[in-house]
N, C-alpha and C positions, 0 to 999 in steps of 0.2 A: 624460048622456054615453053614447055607444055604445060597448060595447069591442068590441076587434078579435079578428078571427079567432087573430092570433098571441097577442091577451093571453089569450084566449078558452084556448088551446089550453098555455099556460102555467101557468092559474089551476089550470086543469080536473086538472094534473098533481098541482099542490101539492094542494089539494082530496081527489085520492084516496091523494097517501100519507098524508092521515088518516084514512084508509079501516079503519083495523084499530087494536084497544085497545091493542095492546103498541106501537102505535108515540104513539100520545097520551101512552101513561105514558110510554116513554122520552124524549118530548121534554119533557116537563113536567118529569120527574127533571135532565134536562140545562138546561132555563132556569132551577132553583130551586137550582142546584149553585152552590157560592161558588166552583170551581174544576172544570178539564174532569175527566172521568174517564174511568178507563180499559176496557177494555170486560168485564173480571170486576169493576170497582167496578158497573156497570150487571147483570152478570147478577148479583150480589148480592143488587142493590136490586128488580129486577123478581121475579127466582123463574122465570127462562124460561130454557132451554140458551143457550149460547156461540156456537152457530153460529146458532141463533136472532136474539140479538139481533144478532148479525152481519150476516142476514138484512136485517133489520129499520132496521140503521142505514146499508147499502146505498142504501134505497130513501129514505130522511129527506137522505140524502147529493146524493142524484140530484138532488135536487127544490131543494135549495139552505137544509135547515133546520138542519142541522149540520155542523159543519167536523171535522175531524182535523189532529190536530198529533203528526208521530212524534219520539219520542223516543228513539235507538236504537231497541232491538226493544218499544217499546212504544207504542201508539197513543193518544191520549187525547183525546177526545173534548167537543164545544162544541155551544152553540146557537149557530146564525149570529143574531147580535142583531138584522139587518136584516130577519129573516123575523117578529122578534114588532113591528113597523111595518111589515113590507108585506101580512101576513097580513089582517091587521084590515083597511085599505085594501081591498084585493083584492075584502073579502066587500063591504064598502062600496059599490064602483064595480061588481061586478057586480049587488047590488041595488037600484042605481041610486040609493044613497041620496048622492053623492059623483059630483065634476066635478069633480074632481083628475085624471083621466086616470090615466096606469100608474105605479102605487106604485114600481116597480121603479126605484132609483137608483145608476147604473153598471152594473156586468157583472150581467146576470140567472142566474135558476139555467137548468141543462136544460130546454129543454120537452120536453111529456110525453113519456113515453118508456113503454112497455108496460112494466108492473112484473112480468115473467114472470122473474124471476130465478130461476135455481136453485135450492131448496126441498134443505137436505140429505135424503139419503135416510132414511127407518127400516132401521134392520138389520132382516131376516129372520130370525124363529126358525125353528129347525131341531126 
């Protein structure tokens, strides 16, 4: 199967927000979670700042591998369960091991998008 320039450029997104350790641990903590959590249940369980995993579940968000559900002032956080069946597929059909065509079933996530998101700043010591 050939994939397309747009699956091409969809994969290639999902692909890099696994680009970094803290986001494989939060996604693994959130597919092995019996229920969503919230996002100091995740700075808990990782050991990384607030805004960090904030950071971090920005870019898992973009790409289509976690959902959010507010609850009042409280966010709480999911795997999208259609990313741990499109993921696998994905790697599948780009290495051509699969002629299934695009994994992707109904609304797809974002494609790529530059993961240049705003990085909170360090304070300055004085």
């Amino acid at each position: 199967m050939k994939v397309t320039r747009q699956d091409a450029e969809t994969w290639a997104g999902c692909f890099s927000a696994l680009g970094d350790p803290t986001r494989i641990v939060i996604l693994n903590l959130l597919s092995t979670a019996e229920a969503p959590l919230s996002v100091g249940e995740i700075v808990d369980a990782v050991d990384v700042g607030q805004s960090t995993v904030s950071y971090h579940l920005r870019i898992l968000a973009s790409v289509g591998f976690v959902t959010v559900e507010h609850q009042g002032t409280t966010s709480r956080w999911s795997v999208n369960q259609r990313c741990l069946t499109y993921l696998p597929a994905a790697a599948e059909v780009v290495m051509g091991r699969s002629s299934r065509g695009s994994p992707w079933a109904g609304p797809q996530p974002t494609t790529r998008r530059s993961h240049k998101v705003q990085r909170p700043r360090k304070e300055r010591r004085t």
